[in-house]
Phi, psi and omega in degrees: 000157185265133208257122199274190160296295170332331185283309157327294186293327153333291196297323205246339193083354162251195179276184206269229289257018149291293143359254174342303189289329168289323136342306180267042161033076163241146181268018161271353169288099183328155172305326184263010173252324187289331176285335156295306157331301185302309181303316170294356178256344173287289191307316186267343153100009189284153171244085163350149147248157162005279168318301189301297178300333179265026206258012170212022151163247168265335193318134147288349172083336186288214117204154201235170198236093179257120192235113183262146185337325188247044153239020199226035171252195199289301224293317192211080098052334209309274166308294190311341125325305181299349192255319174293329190309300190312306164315300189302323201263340155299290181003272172306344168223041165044041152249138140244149180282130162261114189250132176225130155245200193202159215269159185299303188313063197277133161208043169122204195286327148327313189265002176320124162296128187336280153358308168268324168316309197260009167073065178229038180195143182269021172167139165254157166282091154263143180206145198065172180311120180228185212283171198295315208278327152338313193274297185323314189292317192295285181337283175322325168279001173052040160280119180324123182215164162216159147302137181229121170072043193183116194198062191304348186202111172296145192055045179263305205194155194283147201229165161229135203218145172256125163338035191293021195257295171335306207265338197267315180308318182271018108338283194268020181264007175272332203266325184282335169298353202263342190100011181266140193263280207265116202236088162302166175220147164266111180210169188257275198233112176308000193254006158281107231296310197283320144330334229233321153326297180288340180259339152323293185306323181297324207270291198308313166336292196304340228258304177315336178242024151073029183252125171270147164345094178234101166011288225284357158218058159218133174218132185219195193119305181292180216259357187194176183243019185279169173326294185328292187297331166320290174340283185336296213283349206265328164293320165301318156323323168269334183263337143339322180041048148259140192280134184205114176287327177208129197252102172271111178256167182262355169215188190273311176328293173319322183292319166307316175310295215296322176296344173303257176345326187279295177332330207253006162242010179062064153236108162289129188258095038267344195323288183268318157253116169268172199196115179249149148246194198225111199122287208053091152256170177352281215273024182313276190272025158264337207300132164299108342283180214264136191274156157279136169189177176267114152275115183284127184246109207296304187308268206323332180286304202300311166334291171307284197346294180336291169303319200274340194257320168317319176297300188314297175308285191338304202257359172084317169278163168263161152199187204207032170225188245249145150246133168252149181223125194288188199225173166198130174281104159298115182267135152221192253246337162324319167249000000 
């Protein structure tokens, strides 16, 4: 049989339109009640309708996930963990995500997700960069939002954020602990808050073991951080005929390029060149050699997000400051 509210409300011992307010995240529900409610919607396996959420106010139960197209392939894994973290964790409070991406060129009210045009979600999720004006248009309609891996301006929007300043110095103080001196860096476009981290964190390392700075083998810039542009920039770098021992890249896609590239110029790795990356996706610990990198923990980022814009939608307030999420360097055989 199909399990109503009323069942729900049996089962906790309060009334159905107590029910209701936990559904609709409302802060008028004591703490120890509202956990009792959640265990009976756990236990009995209910799926709210419609009706049931909007029966003590406006909430739709939704929440929306926005991602532009070229942070949502196969190639580079990164978010769709962060998407998944989020999902699992909507679950556990009968909300659901509506996954949207939306084009780098974002250009106003055309390109608006359906989802926000007809007002059907009590908050969005953005992860990874997405364009200024988006986040402006989200302002304006005054919807609850958070950031994930992204923070083009302090204090703009409550943000989950990864320590990337933290996690890139101790990459390169592992390559200089390894005995590597002339230490390159790879990267895609510096004017990315996170990326703009990792080469801070990359500057201070050097700066802290007294190895200065050399241009000529750092390359950012470029137009994406995929395998390809890895390839790419890592064949230039060789063809640069500047003497270099080790490569700190800003993700692991890059880092596969580069190892591709090495490979295919017979530089051995670790031997002559060592190599960390940034993330650990999968294919991390398949790589010839097995990549050395900072492990993220991507789920636990979507979670946090998740938890934190529900609290937000629950109590009506904002806010507008950082969750950092720590890192761990996995050492293999790359270095």
């Amino acid at each position: 049989m199909k399990v109503t509210i009323k069942d729900v409300a049996q089962k906790a011992g309060v009334a159905i339109s107590t029910v209701s307010l936990v559904i609709n995240q409302s802060p008028k529900v004591a703490e120890e009640t509202r956990q009792k409610v959640e265990a009976a919607i756990r236990d009995l396996n209910y799926r709210p309708n419609l009706s049931a959420r909007q029966l003590a106010g406006k909430s739709k139960g939704n929440i929306g996930f926005i991602i532009t197209e070229d942070h949502f392939t196969r190639s580079e894994p990164f978010y769709t963990h962060i998407f998944l973290g989020a999902e699992f964790e909507a679950r556990n409070h009968n909300v659901y995500i509506l996954l949207t991406t939306v084009q780098n060129s974002f250009q106003g009210k055309k390109d608006v997700p359906r989802f926000l045009l007809d007002r059907n979600v009590d908050g969005i999720i953005l992860a990874g960069r997405v364009p200024y004006n988006l986040i402006d248009y989200i302002r304006k309609l005054k919807i609850p939002f958070v950031l994930v891996d992204f923070l083009p301006q302090e204090g703009i929007a409550q943000a989950v954020l990864i320590d990337n300043f933290e996690a890139a110095r101790q990459a390169v103080n592992h390559l200089i602990q390894r005995g590597r001196l002339k230490i390159a860096f790879i990267a895609g476009d510096i004017e990315h808050p996170s990326i703009k981290a990792r080469y801070d964190g990359y500057l201070k390392a050097l700066s802290d073991s007294q190895i200065p700075l050399r241009p000529e083998i750092v390359i950012y810039n470029k137009p994406n951080t995929t395998f390809q542009y890895g390839y790419e920039a890592m064949q230039e770098l060789i063809n640069r005929e500047e003497e270099f021992d080790a490569i700190f890249t800003a993700n692991d896609a890059l880092a596969l390029g580069c190892m591709r590239s090495l490979a295919e110029n017979q530089i051995k790795i670790p031997e002559q060149v060592a190599i960390v990356g940034f993330d650990d996706v999968v294919t991390a610990a398949n790589a010839n050699p097995p990549l050395t990198t900072i492990q993220v923990q991507k789920e636990e980022m979507g979670i946090l997000a998740c938890k934190t814009l529900l609290e937000m939608i629950r109590t009506g307030k904002r806010s507008n400051t950082k969750i950092l999420v720590p890192t761990t360097l996995i050492v293999r055989k790359s270095t």
